[in-house]
C-alpha positions as a LaTeX table, in Angstrom:
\begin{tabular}{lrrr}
\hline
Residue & $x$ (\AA) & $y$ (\AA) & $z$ (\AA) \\
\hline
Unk1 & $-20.90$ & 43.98 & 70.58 \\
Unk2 & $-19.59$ & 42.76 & 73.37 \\
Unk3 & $-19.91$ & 42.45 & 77.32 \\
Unk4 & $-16.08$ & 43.70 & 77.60 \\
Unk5 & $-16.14$ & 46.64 & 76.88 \\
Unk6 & $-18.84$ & 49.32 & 77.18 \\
Unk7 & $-19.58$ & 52.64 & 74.99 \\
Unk8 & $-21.93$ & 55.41 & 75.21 \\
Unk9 & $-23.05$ & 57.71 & 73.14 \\
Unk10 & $-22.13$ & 61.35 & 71.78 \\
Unk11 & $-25.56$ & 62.31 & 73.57 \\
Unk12 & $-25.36$ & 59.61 & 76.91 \\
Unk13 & $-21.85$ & 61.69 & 77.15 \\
Unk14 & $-23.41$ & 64.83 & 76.66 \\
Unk15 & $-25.72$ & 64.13 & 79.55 \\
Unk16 & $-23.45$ & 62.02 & 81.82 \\
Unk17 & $-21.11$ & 65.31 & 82.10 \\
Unk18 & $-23.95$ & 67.57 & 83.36 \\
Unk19 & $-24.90$ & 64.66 & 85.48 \\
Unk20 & $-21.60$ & 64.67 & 87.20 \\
Unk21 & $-21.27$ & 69.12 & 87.28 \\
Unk22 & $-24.74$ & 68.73 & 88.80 \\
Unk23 & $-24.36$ & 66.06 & 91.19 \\
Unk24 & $-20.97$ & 65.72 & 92.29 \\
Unk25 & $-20.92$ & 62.16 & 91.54 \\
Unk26 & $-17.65$ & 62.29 & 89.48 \\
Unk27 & $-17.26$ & 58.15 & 88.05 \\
Unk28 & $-18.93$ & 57.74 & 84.72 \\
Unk29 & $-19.83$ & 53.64 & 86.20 \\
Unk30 & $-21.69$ & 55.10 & 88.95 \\
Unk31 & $-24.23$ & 57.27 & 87.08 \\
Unk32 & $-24.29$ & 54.06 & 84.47 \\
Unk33 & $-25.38$ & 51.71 & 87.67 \\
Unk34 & $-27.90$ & 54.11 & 88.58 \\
Unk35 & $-29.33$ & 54.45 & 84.68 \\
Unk36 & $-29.26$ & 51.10 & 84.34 \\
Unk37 & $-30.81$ & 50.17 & 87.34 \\
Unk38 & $-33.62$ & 52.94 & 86.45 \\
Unk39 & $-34.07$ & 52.38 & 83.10 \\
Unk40 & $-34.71$ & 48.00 & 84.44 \\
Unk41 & $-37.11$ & 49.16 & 86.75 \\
Unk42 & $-39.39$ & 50.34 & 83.73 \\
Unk43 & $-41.69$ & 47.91 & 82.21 \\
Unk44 & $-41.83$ & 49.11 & 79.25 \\
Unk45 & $-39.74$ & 48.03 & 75.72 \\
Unk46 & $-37.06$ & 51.02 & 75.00 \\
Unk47 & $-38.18$ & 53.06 & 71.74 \\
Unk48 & $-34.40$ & 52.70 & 70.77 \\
Unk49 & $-32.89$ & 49.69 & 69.52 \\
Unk50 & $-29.82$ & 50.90 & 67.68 \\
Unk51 & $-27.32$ & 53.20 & 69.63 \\
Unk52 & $-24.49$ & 54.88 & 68.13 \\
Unk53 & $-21.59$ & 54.28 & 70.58 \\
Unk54 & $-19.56$ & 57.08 & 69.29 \\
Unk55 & $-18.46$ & 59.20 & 72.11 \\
Unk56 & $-14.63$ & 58.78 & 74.19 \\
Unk57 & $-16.59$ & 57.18 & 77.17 \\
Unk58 & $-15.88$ & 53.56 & 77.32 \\
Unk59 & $-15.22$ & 51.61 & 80.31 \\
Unk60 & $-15.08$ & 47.71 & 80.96 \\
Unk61 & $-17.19$ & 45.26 & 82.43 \\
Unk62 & $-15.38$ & 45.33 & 85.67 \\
Unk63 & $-15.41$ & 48.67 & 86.06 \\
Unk64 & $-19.16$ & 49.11 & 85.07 \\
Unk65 & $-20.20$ & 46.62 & 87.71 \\
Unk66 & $-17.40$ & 45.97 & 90.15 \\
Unk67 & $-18.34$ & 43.16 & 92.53 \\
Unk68 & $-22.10$ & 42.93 & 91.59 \\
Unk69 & $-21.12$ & 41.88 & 87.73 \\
Unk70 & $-23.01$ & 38.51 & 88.45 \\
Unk71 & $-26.11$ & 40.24 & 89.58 \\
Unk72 & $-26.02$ & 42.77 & 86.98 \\
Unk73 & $-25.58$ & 40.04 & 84.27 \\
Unk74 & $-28.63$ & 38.19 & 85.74 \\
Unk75 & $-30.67$ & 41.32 & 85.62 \\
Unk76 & $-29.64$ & 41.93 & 81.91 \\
Unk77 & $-30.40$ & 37.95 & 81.42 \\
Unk78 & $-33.70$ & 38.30 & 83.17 \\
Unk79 & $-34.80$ & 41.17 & 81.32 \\
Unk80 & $-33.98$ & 39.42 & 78.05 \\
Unk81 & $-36.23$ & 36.60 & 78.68 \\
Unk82 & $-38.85$ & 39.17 & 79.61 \\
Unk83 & $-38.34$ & 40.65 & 76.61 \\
Unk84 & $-38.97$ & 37.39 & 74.65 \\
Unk85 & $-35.48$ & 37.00 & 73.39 \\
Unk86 & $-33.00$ & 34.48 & 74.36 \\
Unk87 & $-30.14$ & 35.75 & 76.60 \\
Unk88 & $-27.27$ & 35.62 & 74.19 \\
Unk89 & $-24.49$ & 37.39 & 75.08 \\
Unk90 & $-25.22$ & 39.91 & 71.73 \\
Unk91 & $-28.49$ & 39.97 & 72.84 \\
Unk92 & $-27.14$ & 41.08 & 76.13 \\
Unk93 & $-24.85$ & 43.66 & 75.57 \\
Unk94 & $-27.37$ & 45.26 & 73.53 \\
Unk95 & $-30.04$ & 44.99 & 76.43 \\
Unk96 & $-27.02$ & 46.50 & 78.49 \\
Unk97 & $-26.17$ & 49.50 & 76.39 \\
Unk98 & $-29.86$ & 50.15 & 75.37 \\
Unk99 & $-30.99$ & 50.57 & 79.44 \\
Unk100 & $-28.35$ & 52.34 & 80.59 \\
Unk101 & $-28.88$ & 55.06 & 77.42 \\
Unk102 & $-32.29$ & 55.22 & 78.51 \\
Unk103 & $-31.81$ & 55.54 & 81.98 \\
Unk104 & $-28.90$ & 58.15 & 81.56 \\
Unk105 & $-32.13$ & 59.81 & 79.35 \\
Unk106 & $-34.02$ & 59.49 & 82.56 \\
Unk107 & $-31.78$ & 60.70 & 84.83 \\
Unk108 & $-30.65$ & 63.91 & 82.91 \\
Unk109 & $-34.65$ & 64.54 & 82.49 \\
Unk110 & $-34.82$ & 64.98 & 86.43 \\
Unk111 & $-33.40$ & 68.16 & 86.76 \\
Unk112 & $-34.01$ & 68.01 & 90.46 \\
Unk113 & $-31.30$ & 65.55 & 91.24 \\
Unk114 & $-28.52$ & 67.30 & 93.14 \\
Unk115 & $-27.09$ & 64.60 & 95.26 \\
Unk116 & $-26.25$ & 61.15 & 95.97 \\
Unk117 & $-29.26$ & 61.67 & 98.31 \\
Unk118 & $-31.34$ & 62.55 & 95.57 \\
Unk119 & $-30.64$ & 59.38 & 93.52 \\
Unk120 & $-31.62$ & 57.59 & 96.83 \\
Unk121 & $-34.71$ & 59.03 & 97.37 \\
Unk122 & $-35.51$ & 58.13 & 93.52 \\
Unk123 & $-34.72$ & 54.99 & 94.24 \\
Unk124 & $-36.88$ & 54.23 & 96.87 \\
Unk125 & $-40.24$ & 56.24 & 95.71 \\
\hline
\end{tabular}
């Protein structure tokens, strides 16, 4: 597992196409930001620890976090430590891939969103 490169899930797919016919946000790394960012904001330990990454959606670092890949990595780093495990860069990219399938989760649960303006108004409540 590795930082590089990035893959969902069958299911995060699944869910990250209705998010896009639903919201007109159309780049796979934008709904990802927004699930991962989400999914951080929660507390709480995700239930999954083992994701499947076999779906065609795969994008790289770069293009998951474009000029904020230093403050994403910190947050990933950060939440590792919360977590009690030592920010290895396995331990990581599994923190990485685990919060932005929850997060996609989240986002496909709220059936209300129907905008950028809706993810903004998430965001801020």
């Amino acid at each position: 597992m590795s930082l590089e490169t990035i893959r969902l899930s069958q299911t995060a797919r699944d869910q990250l196409v209705w998010l896009k016919r639903h919201t007109g946000i159309t780049h796979w790394n934008v709904l990802c930001r927004w699930a991962l960012a989400l999914s951080l904001q929660d507390d709480s330990t995700p239930l999954v620890k083992e994701i499947v990454t076999d779906s065609n959606v795969e994008m790289s670092w770069r293009t998951f976090a474009g000029s904020y890949g230093d403050i994403y990595l910190a947050l990933l780093k950060q939440r590792c430590i919360a977590d009690g495990e030592e920010p290895t860069d396995e331990a990581v990219s599994r923190t990485l891939i685990v919060h932005i399938h929850r997060g996609v989760g989240y986002l496909h649960g709220r059936r209300e969103l129907k905008s950028i303006s809706d993810f903004v108004t998430l965001a801020v409540t």
